[in-house]
C-alpha positions, 0 to 999 in steps of 0.5 A, spaced: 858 356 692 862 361 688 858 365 683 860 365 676 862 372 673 857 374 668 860 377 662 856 383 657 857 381 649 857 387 646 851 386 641 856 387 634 860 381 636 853 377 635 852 375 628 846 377 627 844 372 621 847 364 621 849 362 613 844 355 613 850 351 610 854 352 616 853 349 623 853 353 628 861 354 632 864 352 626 868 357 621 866 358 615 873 356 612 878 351 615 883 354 619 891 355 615 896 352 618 902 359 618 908 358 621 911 363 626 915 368 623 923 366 625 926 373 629 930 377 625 938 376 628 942 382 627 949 381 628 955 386 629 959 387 623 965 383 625 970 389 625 965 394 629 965 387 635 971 387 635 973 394 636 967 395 641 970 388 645 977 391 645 980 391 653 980 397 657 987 399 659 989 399 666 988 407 666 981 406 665 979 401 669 978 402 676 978 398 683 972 397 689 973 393 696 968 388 694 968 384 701 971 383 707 972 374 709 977 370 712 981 377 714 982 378 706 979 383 703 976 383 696 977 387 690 974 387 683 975 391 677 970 396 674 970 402 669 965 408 669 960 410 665 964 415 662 969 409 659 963 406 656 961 412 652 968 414 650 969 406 647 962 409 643 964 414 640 970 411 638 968 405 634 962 409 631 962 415 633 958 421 637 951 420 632 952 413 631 949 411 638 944 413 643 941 411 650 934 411 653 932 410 661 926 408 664 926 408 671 922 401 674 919 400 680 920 403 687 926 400 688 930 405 684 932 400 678 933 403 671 933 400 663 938 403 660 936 401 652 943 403 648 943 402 640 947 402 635 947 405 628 949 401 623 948 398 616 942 403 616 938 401 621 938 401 628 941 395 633 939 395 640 941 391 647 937 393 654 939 391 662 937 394 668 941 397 673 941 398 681 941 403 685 947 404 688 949 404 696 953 410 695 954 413 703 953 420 704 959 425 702 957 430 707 957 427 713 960 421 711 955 417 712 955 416 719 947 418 719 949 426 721 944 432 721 946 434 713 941 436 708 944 431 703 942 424 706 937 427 712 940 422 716 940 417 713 947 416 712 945 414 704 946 419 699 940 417 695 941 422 689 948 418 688 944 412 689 940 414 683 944 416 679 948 410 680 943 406 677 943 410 670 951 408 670 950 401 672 944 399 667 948 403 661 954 399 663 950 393 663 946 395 656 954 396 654 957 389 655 950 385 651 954 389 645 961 386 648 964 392 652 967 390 658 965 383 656 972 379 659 
């Protein structure tokens, strides 16, 4: 038989004197129906939106083999974090953003939190990025004896910083950027 775990009351939350006129366990007023605040929506001002979610030109957006299937082999595009801080600074200006990171867990995952400055008050969007399975530059990746990956063949400090980009790339488009 399983046994119940006791639990210590701290002696000032017993009340040490029960009004006669009111029944034990019942509260001394009747409870208040309150309804549940509603969440405060922050919107884009339509100008800045429409700026943030402008498309990139094809200088500023790059191309990675994303798979091999079928003797095909797969592109998709992407743009560096760089592009995204830049399309920041335009629309509202060096001072008029910033980010935060947290990393989270073991596996390498970052939340990158950006917010926007506007109408006096701050906006801001959160995602989480994954580490990248960067290969090593220094041996290539073919699991050498250099000090950069310890043979690994994975550049872990790319893979790291590869995290903070893509969750700065992920927070960006939840303010529209790259969101196409």
């Amino acid at each position: 038989m399983a046994k119940k775990a006791s639990r210590t009351v701290p002696q000032e939350a017993i009340p040490q004197e029960v009004p006669q006129d009111q029944p034990v366990g019942q509260p001394a007023e009747p409870i208040k129906q309150v309804e549940a605040s509603k969440p405060v929506v922050k919107k884009l001002p339509d100008s800045i939106r429409k700026q943030l979610s402008e498309p990139f030109s094809s200088k500023e957006v790059q191309w990675r083999q994303a798979g091999y299937s079928n003797g095909r082999v797969y592109f998709i595009p992407y743009i560096d974090a760089r592009t995204v801080m830049e399309r920041l600074d335009d629309v509202v200006g060096v001072a008029g953003w910033q980010d935060m990171y947290c990393p989270i867990g073991v596996e390498g995952h970052v939340m990158c939190t950006l917010q926007v400055y506007l109408g006096g008050e701050w906006i801001e969007k959160a995602d989480v990025g994954n580490p990248s399975d960067d290969r090593c530059r220094s041996c290539q990746g073919n699991g050498g004896n250099c000090g950069a990956c310890k043979g690994t063949g994975i550049d872990r400090s790319n893979s790291v910083k590869g995290a903070f980009s893509d969750s700065l790339k992920r927070a960006a488009v939840r303010l529209g950027i790259g969101r196409y």
